[in-house]
Backbone as a ProteinNet text record, in pm:
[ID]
protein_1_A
[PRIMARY]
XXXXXXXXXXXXXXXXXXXXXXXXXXXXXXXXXXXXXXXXXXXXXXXXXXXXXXXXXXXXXXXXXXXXXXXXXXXXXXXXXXXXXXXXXXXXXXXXXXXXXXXXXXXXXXXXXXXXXXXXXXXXXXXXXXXXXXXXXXXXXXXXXXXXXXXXXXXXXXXXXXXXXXXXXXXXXXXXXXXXXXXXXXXXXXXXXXXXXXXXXXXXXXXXXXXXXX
[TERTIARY]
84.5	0	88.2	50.3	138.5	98.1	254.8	170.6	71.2	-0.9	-49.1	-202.1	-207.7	-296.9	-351.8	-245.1	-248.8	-302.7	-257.1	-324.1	-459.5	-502.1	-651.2	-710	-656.8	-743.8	-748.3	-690.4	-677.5	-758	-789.3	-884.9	-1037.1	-1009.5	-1183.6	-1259.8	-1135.4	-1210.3	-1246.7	-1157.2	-1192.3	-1332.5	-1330.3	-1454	-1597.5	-1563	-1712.5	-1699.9	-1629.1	-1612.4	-1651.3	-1556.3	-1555.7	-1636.6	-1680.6	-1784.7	-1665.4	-1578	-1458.6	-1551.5	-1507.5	-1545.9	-1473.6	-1288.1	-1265.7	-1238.8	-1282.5	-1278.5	-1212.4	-1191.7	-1035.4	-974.7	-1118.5	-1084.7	-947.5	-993.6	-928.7	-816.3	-769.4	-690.8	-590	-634.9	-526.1	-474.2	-554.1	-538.3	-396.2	-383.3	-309.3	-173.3	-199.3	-95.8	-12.7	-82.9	-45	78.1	-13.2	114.6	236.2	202.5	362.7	435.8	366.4	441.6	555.1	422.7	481.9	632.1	643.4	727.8	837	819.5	968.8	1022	896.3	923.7	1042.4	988	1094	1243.1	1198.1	1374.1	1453.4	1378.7	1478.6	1529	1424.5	1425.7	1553.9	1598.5	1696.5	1808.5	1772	1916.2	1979.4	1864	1914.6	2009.4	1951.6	1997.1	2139.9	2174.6	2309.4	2407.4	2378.2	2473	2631.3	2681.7	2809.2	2859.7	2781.5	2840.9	2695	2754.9	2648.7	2568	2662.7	2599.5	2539.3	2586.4	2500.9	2375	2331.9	2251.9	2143.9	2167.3	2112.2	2021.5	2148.7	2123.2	2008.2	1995.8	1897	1786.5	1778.7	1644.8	1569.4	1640.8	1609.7	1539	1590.8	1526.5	1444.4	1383.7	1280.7	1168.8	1222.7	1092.8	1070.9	1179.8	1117.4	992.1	1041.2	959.1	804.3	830.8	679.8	620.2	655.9	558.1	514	590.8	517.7	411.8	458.1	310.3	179.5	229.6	102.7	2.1	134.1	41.4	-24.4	-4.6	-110.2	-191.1	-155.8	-264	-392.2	-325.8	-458	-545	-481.2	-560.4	-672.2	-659.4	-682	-805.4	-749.9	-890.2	-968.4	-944.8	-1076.7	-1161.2	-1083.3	-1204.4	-1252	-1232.3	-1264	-1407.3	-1456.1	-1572.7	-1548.8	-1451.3	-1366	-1386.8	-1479.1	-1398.1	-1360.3	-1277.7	-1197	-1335.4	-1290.2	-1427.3	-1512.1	-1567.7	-1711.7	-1779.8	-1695.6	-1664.8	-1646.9	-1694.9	-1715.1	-1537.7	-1481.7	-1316.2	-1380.5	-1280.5	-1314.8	-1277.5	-1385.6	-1369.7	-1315.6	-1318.2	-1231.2	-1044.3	-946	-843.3	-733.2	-799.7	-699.9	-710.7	-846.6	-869.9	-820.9	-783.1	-710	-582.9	-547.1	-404.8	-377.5	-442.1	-424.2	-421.1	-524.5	-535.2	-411.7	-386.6	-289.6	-142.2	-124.9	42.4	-9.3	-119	-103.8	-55.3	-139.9	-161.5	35.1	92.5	175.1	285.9	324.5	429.9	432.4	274.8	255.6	352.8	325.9	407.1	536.9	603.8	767.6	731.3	790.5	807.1	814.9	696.2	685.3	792.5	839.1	940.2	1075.9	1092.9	1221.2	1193	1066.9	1123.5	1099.1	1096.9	1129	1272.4	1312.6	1467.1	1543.3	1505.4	1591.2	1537.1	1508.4	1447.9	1547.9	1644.7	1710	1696.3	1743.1	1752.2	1584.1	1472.1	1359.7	1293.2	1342.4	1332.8	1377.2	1549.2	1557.4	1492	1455.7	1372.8	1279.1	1146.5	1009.6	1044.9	1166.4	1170.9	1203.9	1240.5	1296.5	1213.6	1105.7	969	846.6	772.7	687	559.8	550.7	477.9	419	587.5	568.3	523.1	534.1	516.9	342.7	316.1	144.1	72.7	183.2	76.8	88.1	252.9	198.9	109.8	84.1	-26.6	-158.4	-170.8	-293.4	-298.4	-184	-185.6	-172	-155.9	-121.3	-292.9	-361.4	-491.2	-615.2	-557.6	-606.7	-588.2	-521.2	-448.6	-544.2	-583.4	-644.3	-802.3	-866.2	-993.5	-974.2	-895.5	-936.1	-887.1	-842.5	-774.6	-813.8	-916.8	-991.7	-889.2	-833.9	-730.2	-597.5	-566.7	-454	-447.5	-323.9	-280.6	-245.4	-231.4	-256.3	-82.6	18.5	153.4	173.6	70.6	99.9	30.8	-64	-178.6	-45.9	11.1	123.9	198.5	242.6	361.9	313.3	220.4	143.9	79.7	114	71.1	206.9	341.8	455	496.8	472.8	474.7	435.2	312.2	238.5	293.1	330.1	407.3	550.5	639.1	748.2	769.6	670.3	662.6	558.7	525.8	463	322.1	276.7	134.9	31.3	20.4	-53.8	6.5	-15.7	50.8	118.7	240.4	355.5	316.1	269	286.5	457.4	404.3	483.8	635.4	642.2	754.7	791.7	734.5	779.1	933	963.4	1136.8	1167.7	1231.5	1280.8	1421.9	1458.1	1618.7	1705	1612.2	1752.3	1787.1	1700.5	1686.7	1882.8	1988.4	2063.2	2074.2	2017.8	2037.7	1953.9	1895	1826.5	1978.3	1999.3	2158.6	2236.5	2250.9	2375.6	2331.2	2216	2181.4	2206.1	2129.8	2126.8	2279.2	2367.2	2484.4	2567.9	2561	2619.6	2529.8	2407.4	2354	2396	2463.5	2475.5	2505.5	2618	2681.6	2591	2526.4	2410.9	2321.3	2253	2142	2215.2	2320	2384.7	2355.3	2402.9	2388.7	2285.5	2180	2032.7	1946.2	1998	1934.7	2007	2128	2168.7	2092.7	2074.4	1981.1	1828.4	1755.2	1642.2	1623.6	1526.5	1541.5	1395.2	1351.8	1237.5	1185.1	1057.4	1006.3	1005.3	1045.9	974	860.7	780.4	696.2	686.6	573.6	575.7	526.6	628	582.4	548.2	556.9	568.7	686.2	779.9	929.2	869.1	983.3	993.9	967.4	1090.2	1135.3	968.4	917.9	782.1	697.1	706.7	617.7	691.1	800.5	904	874.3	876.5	929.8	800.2	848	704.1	665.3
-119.4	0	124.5	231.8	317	404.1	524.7	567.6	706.9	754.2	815.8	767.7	622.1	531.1	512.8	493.5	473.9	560.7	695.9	792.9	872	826.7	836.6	726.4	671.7	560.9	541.2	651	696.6	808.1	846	990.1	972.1	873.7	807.8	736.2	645.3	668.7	728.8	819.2	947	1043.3	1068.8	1132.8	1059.2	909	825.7	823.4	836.3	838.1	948.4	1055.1	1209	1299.6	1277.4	1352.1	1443.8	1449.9	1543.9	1590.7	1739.4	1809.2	1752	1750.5	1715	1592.9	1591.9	1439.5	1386.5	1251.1	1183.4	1194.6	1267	1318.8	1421.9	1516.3	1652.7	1584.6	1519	1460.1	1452.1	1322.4	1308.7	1380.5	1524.8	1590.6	1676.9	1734.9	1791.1	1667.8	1587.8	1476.1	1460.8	1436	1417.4	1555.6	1658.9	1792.3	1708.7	1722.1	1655.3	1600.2	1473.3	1351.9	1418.3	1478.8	1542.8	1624	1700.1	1799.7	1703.4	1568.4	1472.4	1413.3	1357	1322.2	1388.4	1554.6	1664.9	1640.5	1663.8	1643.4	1541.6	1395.3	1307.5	1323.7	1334.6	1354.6	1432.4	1553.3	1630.9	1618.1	1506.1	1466.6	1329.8	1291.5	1195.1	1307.6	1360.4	1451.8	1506.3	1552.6	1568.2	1494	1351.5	1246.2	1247	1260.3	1225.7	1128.7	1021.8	935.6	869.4	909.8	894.4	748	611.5	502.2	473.3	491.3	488.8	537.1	645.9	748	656.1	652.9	579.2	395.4	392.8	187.9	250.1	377.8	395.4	437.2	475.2	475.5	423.6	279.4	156.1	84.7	113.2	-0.2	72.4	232	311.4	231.9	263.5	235	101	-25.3	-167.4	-193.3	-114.5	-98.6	-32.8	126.4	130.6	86.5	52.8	-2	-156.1	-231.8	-360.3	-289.6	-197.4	-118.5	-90.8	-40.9	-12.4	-143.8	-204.7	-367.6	-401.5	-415.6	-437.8	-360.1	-267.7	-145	-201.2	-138.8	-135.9	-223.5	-372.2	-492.6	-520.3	-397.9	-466.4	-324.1	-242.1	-119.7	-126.4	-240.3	-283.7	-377.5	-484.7	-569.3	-511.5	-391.9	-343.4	-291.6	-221.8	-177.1	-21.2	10.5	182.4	215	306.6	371.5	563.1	629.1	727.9	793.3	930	1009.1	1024.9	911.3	893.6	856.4	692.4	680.4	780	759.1	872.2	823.6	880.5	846	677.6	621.9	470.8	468.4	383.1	297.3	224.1	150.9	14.4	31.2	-28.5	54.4	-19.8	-153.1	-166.5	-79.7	-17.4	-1.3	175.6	223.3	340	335.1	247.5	257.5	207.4	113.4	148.9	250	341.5	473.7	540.5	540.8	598	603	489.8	403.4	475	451.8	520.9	631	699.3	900.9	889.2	886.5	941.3	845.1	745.2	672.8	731.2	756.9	837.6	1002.1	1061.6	1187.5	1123.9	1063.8	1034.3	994.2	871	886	973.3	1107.1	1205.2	1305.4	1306	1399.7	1312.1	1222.6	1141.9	1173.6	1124.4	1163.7	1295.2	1408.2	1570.4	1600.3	1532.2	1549.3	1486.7	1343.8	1229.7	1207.2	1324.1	1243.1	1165.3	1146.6	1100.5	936.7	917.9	805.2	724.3	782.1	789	689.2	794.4	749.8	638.2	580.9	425.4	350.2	384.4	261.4	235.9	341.2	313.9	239.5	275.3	231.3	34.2	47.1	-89.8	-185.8	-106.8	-185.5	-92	-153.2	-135.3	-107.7	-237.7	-237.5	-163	-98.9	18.6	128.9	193.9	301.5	314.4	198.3	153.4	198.5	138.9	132.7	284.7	343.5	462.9	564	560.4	640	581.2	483.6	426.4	550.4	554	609.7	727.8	785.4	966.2	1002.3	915.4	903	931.1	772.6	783	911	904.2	1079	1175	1207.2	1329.1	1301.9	1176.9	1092.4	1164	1193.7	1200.8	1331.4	1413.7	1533.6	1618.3	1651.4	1682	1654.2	1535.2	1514	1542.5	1600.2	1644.4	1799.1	1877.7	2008	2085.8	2228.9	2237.8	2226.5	2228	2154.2	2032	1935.1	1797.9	1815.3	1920.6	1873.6	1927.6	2011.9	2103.7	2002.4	1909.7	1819.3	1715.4	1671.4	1574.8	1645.9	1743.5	1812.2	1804	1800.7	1887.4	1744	1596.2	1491.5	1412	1439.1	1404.7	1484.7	1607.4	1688.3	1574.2	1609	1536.2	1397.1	1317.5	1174.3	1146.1	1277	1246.5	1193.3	1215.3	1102.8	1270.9	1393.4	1463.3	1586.8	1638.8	1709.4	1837.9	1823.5	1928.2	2109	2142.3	2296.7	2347.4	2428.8	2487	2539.3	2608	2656.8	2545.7	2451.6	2330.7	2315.4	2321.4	2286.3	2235.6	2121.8	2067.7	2083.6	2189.2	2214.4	2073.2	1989.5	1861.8	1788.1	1769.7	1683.1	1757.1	1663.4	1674	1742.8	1672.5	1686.7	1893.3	1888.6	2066.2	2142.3	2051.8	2158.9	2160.7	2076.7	2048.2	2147.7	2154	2260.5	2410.1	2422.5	2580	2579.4	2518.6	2547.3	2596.2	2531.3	2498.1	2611.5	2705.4	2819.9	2936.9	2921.6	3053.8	3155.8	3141.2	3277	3353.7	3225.9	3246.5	3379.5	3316.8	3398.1	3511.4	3544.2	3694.1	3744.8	3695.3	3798.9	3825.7	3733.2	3782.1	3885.2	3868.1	3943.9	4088.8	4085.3	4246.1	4303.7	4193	4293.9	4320.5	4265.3	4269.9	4185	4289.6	4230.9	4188.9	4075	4008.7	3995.5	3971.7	3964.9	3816.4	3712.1	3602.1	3598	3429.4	3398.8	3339.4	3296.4	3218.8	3104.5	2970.6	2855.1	2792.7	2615.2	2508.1	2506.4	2576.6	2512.7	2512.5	2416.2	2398.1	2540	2598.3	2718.1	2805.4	2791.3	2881.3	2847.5	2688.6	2706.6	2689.5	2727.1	2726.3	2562.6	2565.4	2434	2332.6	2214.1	2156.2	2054.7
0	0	0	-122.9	-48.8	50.3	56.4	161.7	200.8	49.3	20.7	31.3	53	35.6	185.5	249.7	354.7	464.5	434.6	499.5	469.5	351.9	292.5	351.3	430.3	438.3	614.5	698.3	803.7	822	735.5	694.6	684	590.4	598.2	722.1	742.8	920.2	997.1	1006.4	1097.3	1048.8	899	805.5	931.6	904.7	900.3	1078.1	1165.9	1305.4	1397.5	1323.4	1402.1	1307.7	1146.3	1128.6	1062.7	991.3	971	852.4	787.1	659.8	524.8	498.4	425.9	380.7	292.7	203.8	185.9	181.9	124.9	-54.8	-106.1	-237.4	-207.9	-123.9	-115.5	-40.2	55.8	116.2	-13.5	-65.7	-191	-280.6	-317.4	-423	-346.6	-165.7	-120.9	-114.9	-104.6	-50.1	-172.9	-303.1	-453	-474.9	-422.5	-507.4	-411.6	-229.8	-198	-269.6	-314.4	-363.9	-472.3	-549.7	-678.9	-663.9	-547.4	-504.7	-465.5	-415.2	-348.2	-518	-624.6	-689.7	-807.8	-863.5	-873.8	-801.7	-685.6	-609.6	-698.3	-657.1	-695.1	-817.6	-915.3	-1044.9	-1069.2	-1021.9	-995.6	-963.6	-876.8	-794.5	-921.2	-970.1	-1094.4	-1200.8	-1214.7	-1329.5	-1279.4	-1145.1	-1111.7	-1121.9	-1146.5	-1130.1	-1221.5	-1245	-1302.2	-1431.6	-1305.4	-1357.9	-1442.9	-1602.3	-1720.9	-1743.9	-1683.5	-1669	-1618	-1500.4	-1375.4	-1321.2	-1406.7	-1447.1	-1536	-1640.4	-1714.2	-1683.7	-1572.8	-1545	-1410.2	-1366.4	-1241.5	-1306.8	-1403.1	-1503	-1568.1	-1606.2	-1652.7	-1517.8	-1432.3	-1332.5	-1314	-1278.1	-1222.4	-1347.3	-1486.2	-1583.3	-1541.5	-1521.6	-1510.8	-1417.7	-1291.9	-1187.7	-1221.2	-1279.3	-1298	-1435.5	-1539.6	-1625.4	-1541.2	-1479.8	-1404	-1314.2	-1228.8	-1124.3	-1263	-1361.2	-1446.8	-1496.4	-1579.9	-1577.6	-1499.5	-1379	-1274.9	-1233.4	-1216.7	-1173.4	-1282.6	-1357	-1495.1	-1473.6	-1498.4	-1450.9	-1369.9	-1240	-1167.2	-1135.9	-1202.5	-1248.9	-1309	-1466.7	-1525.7	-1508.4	-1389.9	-1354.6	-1234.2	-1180.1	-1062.5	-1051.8	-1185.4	-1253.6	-1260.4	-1169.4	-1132	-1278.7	-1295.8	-1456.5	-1438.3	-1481.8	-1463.1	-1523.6	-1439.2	-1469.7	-1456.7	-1459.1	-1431.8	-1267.7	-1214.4	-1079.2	-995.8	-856.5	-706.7	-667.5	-625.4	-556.6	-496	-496.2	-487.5	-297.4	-300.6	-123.1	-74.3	-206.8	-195.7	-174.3	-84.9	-43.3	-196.2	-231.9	-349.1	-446.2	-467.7	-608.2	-593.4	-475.7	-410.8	-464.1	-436.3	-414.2	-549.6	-651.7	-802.9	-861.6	-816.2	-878.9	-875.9	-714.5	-675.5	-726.5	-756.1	-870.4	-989.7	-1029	-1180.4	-1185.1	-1124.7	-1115.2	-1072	-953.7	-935	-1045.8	-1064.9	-1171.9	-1298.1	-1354.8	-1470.7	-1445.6	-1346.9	-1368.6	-1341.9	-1238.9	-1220.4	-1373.7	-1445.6	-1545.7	-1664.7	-1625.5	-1731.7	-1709.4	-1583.3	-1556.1	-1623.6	-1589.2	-1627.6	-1816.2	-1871.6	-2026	-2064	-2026.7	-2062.2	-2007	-1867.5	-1868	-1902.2	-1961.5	-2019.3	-2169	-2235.4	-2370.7	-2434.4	-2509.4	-2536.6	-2484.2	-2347.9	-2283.6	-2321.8	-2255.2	-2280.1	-2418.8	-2565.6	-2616.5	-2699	-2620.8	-2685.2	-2583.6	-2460.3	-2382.8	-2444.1	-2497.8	-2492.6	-2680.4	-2744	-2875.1	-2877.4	-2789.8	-2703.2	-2702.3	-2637.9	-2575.9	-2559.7	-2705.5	-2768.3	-2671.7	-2607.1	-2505.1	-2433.3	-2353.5	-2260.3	-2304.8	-2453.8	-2465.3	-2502.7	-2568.5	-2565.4	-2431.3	-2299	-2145.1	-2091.1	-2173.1	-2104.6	-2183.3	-2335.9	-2381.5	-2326	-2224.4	-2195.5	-2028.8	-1989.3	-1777.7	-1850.2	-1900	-1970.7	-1980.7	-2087.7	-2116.7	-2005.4	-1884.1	-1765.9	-1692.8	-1673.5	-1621.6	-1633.5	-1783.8	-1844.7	-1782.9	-1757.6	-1736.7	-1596.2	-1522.1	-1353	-1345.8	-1403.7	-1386.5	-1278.2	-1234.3	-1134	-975.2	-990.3	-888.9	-919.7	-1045.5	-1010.8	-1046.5	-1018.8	-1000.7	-1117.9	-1176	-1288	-1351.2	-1261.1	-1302.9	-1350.4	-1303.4	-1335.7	-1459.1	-1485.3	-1656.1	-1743.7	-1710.3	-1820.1	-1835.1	-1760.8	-1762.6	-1894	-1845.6	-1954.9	-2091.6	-2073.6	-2224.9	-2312.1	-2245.8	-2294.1	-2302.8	-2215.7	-2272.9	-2341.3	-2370.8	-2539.5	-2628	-2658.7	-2742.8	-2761.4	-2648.7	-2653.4	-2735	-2733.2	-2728.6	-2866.7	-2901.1	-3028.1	-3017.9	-2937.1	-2914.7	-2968.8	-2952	-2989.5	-3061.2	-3168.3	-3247.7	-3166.6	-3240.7	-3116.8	-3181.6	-3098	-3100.5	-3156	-3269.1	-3390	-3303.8	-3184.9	-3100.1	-2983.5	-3001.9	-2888.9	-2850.4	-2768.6	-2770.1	-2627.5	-2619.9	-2523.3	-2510	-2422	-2374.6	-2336.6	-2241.5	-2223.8	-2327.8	-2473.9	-2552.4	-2631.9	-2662.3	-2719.8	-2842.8	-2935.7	-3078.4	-3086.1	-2975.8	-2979	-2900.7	-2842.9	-2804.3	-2874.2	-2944.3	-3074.8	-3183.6	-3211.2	-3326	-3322.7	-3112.6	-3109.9	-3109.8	-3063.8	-3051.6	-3162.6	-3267.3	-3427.6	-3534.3	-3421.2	-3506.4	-3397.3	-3315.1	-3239.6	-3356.9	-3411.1	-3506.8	-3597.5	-3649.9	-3757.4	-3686.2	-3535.3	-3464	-3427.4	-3420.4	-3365.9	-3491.3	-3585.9	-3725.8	-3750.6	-3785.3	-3784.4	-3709.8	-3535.1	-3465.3	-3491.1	-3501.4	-3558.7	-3683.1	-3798	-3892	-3822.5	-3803.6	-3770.4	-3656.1	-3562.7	-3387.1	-3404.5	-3366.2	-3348.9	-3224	-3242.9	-3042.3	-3104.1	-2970.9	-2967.4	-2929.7	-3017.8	-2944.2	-2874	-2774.3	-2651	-2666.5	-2687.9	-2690	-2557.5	-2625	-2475.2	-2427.3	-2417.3	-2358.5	-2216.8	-2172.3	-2058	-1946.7	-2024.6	-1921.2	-1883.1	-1984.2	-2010.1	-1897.6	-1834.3	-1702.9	-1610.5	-1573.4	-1465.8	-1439	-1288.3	-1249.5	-1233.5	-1369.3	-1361.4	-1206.2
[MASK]
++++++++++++++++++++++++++++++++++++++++++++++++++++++++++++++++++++++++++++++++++++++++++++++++++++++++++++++++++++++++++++++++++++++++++++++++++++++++++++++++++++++++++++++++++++++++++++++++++++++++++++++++++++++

């Protein structure tokens, strides 16, 4: 169980005991930004690493880990009768704590491929599979949105862009992605000269930078 699960489920007792006001809906929706906020860190602290293998071999195991949580999750959401959207927040503490693996694995992962595209994209090219289950939890995602925060919807917008699953807005640009640093790099001279003849306003795309810290 996790333990986001766990304490919604300490909450509801108390709701049906002491008569409390907030809901274990609202419970989760505050508990979720946490998660979201430890999940960032690590994410970060991955990205500091050094050492480029090592880096890489701790990302492989994060994805092994949650596409298996999704397989099951899923599983165990469609024979549950739970359907996204439509369903009251569920009672049941498994079919909680499914929800729960989806919603939060779906963003860790989404953070890992906007700062790891590169890496990202030979895994999910790897295994076909995975990249099927996660346009399925991205999907789910959008079905419950209501529980999550309006950072986590930007994240999943800029990772369907990223990942190709919904047509990329014309100024899209992902700063960690390589082959976009290799270019701006190899046009710096070009863009000084240009901007001396004629100074342009930019426009305001999806980059990253554009919603600060997702």
């Amino acid at each position: 169980m996790s333990c986001i699960v766990s304490i919604i489920l300490q909450v509801h007792i108390l709701h049906l005991v002491c008569g409390l006001t907030q809901l274990p809906e609202e419970v989760y929706k505050t508990l979720f930004k946490q998660r979201r906020a430890e999940q960032l860190a690590a994410v970060k602290n991955l990205k500091k690493l050094s050492n480029i293998e090592k880096q890489h071999s701790m990302i492989n195991l994060m994805a092994e880990k949650v596409f298996s949580i999704f397989e099951d999750c899923r599983a165990h959401i469609e024979s549950s009768g739970y359907i996204p959207g439509i369903s009251e927040f569920p009672n049941d503490e498994k079919v909680r704590d499914c929800l729960s693996n989806i919603l939060e694995n779906t963003a860790l992962f989404s953070e890992v491929v906007l700062r790891f595209p590169d890496v990202a994209d030979v895994i999910l090219k790897q295994n076909n599979k995975w990249d099927i289950q996660l346009q399925w939890t991205i999907a789910f995602c959008y079905q419950v949105e209501h529980l999550l925060d309006k950072s986590t919807m930007k994240l999943l917008n800029l990772v369907n862009q990223e990942l190709n699953y919904t047509e990329r807005d014309p100024n899209y640009l992902n700063p960690y992605r390589k082959t976009v640093s290799l270019k701006t790099t190899n046009n710096t001279n070009t863009s000084v000269k240009d901007k001396k003849k004629t100074k342009k306003v930019s426009k305001k795309g999806p980059k990253l930078a554009n919603f600060g810290e997702l």
